[in-house]
C-alpha positions in Angstrom: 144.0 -96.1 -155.0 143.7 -99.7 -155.0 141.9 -102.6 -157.1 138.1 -102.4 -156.0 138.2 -98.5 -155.2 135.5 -96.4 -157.4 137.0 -94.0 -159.1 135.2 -91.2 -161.8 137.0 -89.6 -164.4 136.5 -86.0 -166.4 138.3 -87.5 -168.8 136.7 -87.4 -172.8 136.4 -90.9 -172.8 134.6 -91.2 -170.0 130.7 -90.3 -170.3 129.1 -87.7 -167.8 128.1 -89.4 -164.8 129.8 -92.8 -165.0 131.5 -94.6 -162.6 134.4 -96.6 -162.3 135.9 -100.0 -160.3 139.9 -100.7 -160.8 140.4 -103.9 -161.7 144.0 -103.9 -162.1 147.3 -101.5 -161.0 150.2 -101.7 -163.1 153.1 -99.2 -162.9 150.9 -95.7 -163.2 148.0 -96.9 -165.0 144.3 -98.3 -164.1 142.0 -101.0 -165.8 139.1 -99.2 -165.1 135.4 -101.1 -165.5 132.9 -98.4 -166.4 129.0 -98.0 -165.4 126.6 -95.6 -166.5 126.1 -95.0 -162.9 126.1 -96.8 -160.0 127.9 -100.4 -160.5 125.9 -103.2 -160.1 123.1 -101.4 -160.3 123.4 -99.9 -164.1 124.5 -101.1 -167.2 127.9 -101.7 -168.0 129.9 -99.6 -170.4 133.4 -100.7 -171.2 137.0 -101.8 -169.3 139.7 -99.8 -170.2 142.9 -98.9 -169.4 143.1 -94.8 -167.7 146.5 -93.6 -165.9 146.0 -92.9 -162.3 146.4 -89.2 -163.1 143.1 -88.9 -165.0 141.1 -91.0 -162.5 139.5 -89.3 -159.2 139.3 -92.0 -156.0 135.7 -91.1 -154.6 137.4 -93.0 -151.2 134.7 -95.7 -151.5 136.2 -99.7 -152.1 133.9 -102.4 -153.6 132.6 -104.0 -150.3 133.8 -107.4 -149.9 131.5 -110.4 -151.3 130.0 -107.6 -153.2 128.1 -109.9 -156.7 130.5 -107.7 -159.5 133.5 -110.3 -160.4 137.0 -108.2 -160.9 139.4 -110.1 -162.8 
Protein backbone atom coordinates (compact mmCIF):
# COMPACT_ATOMS: atom_id res chain seq x y z
CA UNK A 1 0.00 0.00 0.00
CA UNK A 2 1.07 3.29 -0.91
CA UNK A 3 -0.26 7.08 -0.92
CA UNK A 4 -2.68 7.20 -4.05
CA UNK A 5 -3.76 3.42 -3.82
CA UNK A 6 -7.66 2.90 -3.31
CA UNK A 7 -8.32 1.04 -0.56
CA UNK A 8 -12.19 -0.06 1.00
CA UNK A 9 -12.67 -0.85 4.44
CA UNK A 10 -15.47 -3.23 6.41
CA UNK A 11 -14.68 -1.32 9.03
CA UNK A 12 -17.97 0.47 11.20
CA UNK A 13 -16.88 3.73 10.28
CA UNK A 14 -16.76 3.21 6.98
CA UNK A 15 -20.25 3.37 5.08
CA UNK A 16 -21.20 0.31 2.66
CA UNK A 17 -19.90 0.87 -0.62
CA UNK A 18 -17.33 3.66 -0.06
CA UNK A 19 -14.17 4.03 -1.32
CA UNK A 20 -10.91 5.16 -0.23
CA UNK A 21 -7.45 7.18 -1.56
CA UNK A 22 -4.36 7.22 1.14
CA UNK A 23 -3.17 10.34 1.42
CA UNK A 24 -0.62 9.79 3.88
CA UNK A 25 1.60 6.53 5.56
CA UNK A 26 2.82 7.02 8.85
CA UNK A 27 4.22 4.08 10.95
CA UNK A 28 1.03 1.50 10.55
CA UNK A 29 -1.65 3.78 9.96
CA UNK A 30 -3.49 5.43 6.78
CA UNK A 31 -5.11 8.98 6.24
CA UNK A 32 -7.71 7.68 4.23
CA UNK A 33 -10.00 10.27 1.94
CA UNK A 34 -13.47 8.64 1.67
CA UNK A 35 -16.15 8.73 -1.34
CA UNK A 36 -19.52 7.43 -1.44
CA UNK A 37 -18.28 5.60 -4.39
CA UNK A 38 -16.15 6.11 -7.05
CA UNK A 39 -13.60 9.18 -6.23
CA UNK A 40 -13.92 11.88 -8.34
CA UNK A 41 -16.87 10.98 -9.51
CA UNK A 42 -19.08 10.96 -6.07
CA UNK A 43 -19.36 13.04 -3.27
CA UNK A 44 -16.86 13.26 -0.77
CA UNK A 45 -17.34 11.86 2.78
CA UNK A 46 -14.63 12.48 5.31
CA UNK A 47 -10.50 12.07 5.73
CA UNK A 48 -9.62 10.06 8.46
CA UNK A 49 -7.00 8.28 9.95
CA UNK A 50 -7.59 3.96 9.62
CA UNK A 51 -4.53 1.53 10.47
CA UNK A 52 -3.37 -0.46 7.52
CA UNK A 53 -4.91 -3.52 9.07
CA UNK A 54 -8.53 -2.45 8.63
CA UNK A 55 -8.05 -1.09 5.11
CA UNK A 56 -8.24 -3.59 1.97
CA UNK A 57 -5.82 -2.39 -1.18
CA UNK A 58 -8.17 -3.00 -4.23
CA UNK A 59 -4.49 -2.95 -6.25
CA UNK A 60 -5.65 0.09 -8.17
CA UNK A 61 -3.25 3.69 -7.65
CA UNK A 62 -4.77 7.15 -8.45
CA UNK A 63 -3.46 7.49 -12.06
CA UNK A 64 -1.09 10.19 -12.32
CA UNK A 65 -2.40 13.93 -13.29
CA UNK A 66 -5.53 12.43 -12.14
CA UNK A 67 -7.91 16.16 -11.04
CA UNK A 68 -8.30 14.82 -6.99
CA UNK A 69 -5.47 16.98 -4.99
CA UNK A 70 -3.75 14.58 -2.13
CA UNK A 71 -2.16 16.59 0.47
Amino acid sequence: MQVGSIVKSSHIAVPQGAVGIVTRILGNMAMVRWYAGQPGASRELNTEPFFLEDLEDTGDILPAGASLTLQ
